[in-house]
N, C-alpha and C positions, 0 to 999 in steps of 0.2 A: 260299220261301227269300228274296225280297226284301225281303220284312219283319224278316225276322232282324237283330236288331243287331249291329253289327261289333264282333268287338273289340277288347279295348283294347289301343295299341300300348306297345311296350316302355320307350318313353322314361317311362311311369307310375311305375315303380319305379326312375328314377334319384336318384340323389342331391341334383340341379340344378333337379327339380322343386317348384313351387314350393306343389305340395298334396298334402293326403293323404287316406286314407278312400275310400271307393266311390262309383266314377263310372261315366256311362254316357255312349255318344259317341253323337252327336245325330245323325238321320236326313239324310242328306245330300236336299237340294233336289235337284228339277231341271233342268238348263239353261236357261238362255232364249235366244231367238232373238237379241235385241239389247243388248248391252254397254251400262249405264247412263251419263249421263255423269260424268265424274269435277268435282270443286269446284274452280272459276276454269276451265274451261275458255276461257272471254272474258275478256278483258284485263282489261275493264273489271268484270269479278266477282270477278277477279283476287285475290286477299287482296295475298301478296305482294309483289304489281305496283303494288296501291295504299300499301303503308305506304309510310313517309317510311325516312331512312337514321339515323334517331335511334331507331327501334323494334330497330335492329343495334349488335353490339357492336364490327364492325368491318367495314368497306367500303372498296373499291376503286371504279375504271371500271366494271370485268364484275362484279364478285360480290360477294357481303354476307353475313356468317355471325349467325346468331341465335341466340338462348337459348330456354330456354322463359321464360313468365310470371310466374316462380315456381319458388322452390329445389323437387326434385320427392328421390324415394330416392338417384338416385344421382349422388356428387360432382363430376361433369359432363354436361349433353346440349344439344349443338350442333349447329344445322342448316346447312347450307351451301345457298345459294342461287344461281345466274346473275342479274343483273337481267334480262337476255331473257329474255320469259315463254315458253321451250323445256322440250322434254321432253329427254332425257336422249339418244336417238335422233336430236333436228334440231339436235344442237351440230354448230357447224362444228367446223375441222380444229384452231383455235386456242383456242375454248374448249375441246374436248374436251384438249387440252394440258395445259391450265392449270388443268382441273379434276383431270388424275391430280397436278399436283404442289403443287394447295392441297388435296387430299385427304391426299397425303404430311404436309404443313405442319401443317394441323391436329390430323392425328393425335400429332405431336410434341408440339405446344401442349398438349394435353389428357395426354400423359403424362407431361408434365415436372412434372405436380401431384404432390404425395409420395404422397397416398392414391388416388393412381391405379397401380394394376398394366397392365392392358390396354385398349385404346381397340376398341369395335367400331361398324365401319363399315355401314350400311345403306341398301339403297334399295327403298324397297314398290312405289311408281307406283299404289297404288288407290286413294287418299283425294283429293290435289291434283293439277292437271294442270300446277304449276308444280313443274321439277325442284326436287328436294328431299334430301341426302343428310343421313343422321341419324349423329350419330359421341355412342356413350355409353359412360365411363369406369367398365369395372367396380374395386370398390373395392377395394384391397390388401390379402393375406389372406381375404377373402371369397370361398375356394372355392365353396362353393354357390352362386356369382352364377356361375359359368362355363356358356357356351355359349350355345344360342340361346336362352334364359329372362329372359335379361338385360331385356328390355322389361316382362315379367311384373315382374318384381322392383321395378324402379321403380316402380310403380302400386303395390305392398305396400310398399317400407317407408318408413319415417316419411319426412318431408322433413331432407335438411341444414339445418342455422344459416343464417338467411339469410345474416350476417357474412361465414361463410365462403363462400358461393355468390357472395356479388361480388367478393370481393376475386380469387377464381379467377377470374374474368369480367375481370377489370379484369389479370388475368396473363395469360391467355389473349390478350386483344387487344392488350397492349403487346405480347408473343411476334411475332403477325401483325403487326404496324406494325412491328417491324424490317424486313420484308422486302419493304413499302411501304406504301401505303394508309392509312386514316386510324381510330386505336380511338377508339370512344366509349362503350365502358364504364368508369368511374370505380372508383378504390377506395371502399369505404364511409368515412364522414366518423367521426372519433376523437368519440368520444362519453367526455366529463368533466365533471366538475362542480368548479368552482371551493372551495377549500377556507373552514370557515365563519369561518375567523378569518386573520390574518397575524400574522408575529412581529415586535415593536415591533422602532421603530428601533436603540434600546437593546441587541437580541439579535443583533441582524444584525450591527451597528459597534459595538462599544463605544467608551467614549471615551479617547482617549490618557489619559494621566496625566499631570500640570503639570508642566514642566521636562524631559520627557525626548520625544525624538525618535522618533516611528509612522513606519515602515518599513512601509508596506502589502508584504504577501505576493505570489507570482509569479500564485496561485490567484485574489487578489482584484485585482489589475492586469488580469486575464483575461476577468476577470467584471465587471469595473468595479464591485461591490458598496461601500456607504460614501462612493461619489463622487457631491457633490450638481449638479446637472445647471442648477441656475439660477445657482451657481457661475461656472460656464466656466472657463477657461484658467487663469485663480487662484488655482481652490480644489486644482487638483492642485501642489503645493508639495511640493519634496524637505527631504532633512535640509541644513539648514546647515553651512557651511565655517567659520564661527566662533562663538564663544563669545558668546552675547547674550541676550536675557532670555526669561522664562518666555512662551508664547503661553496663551491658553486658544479654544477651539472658539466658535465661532459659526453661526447658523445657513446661513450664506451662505460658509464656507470659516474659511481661519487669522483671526481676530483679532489684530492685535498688542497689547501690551498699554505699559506704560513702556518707552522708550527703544527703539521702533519708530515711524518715521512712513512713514505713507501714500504712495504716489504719488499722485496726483491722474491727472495725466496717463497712466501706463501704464496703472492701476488694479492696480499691485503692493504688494507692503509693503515697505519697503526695512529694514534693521537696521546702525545706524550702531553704533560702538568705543565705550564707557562709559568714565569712569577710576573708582578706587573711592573718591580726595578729590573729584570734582569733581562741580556738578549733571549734567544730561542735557542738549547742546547742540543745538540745530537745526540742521539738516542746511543746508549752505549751496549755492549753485548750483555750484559746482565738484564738491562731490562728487560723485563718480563714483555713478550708480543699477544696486545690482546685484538684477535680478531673484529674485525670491522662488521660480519655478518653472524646472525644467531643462529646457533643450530639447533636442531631438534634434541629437545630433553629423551636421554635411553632410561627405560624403562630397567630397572635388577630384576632379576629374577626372586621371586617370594623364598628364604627361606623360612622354616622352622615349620610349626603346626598354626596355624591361625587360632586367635583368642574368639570362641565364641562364645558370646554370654545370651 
């Protein structure tokens, strides 16, 4: 009768099972006298103990939560760590605190992803002797991933986008860094390729038309688009308050053309009165120089008491 194979237990024909077909449950071993030791037992064999806090996607003083290596089946699994290399049994009164309410914390993190339904919590204790809790996001609508199979499942189905594995990663630890400590998982970087041509200058500004007054738009004020930059303060020129001659464009801002002269000294263009008998007269030192560009109206300061009625 001891040879006899056991059989099979009921969970075979669940739904949540992650196989089918005919199986046979394997002969259970013997005891052994002495428990093996488990991996890092010493400090210094430590895995853990030895990374840096850059192998984490976010850390504190006491704890550090990790990823795996690598997008795995399912849309999140995160380890949570102590940096004391403790089991789960030699926390004090204050890490054992801090571990029910970054166990809390975490679990939130991880379900606040959309394609996450529920976060399951675990803890084995036979693989590493550095505590370890495992928190994996089964994925939304994916009945079949319910219950304890969840870890099976992982291991079968394909791996998520990496894209989307970090940009969760890089959610998840912003999540934790509101509530201190420091994230060091990144979003992934925008990946584009510059376009193979540009649209001439021509397409973008076109060119006023001789005699009549360009009113740049509120869109291209905004955007500053058509405003040439080696210009400066110059080439941004409004419409005129009087009647004076035709301009045409230049590479470097307005050109004046007859019966505009230069400033020398502002570096503006001034536009003196024409008669329609008389040649064009040079502008003499009295006249008044009225800048080509509008400045911003300054605001006085309020005196007195204000009238309220």
């Amino acid at each position: 009768m001891a040879d006899a194979p056991l059989p099979l237990p009921a969970f075979t024909t669940w739904d949540t099972f992650p196989f089918e077909g005919t199986f046979n449950v394997k002969t259970l071993d013997p005891p052994v006298a002495d428990e093996p030791a488990r991996k890092g037992e010493e400090i210094a064999e430590c895995k853990a103990c030895q990374a840096s806090d850059d192998s984490y996607i976010w850390v504190n003083e006491r704890w550090r939560v990790r990823a795996m290596d690598r997008p795995t089946g399912l849309p999140m699994v995160l380890i949570l760590e102590p940096r004391s290399h403790l089991d789960i049994g030699d926390l004090s009164n204050l890490l054992a605190a801090e571990l029910g309410v970054l166990t809390v914390r975490v679990e939130r993190a991880i379900r606040s992803l959309d394609e996450v339904a529920r976060v399951h919590v675990n803890r084995w204790g036979d693989g590493a002797a550095h505590l370890h809790l495992w928190f994996m996001g089964r994925p939304k609508g994916q009945l079949q991933l319910r219950g304890s199979f969840l870890p099976m499942w992982d291991d079968i189905l394909p791996p998520v986008p990496e894209s989307q594995w970090r940009e969760n990663l890089a959610h998840i630890a912003a999540w934790l860094e509101a509530f201190g400590g420091t994230a060091h998982a990144q979003p992934p970087k925008i990946e584009w390729q510059a376009p193979s041509r540009f649209l001439g200058e021509s397409e973008l500004s076109p060119e006023p038309v001789i005699g009549r007054a360009s009113v740049p738009s509120a869109s291209v004020l905004e955007s500053g688009a058509g405003l040439d930059a080696d210009a400066g303060s110059n080439a941004h020129a409004g419409p005129s308050t009087t009647a004076g001659p035709e301009t045409t464009r230049h590479s470097t801002g307005i050109v004046p053309s007859a019966g505009v002269a230069p400033n020398a000294a502002a570096g503006t263009a001034t536009e003196e009165p024409t008669a329609a008998t008389s040649p064009v007269a040079a502008p003499s030192p009295a006249t008044p120089i009225v800048a080509a560009h509008i400045e911003p109206t300054k605001l006085e300061p309020a005196t007195g008491t204000p009238n309220v009625s």
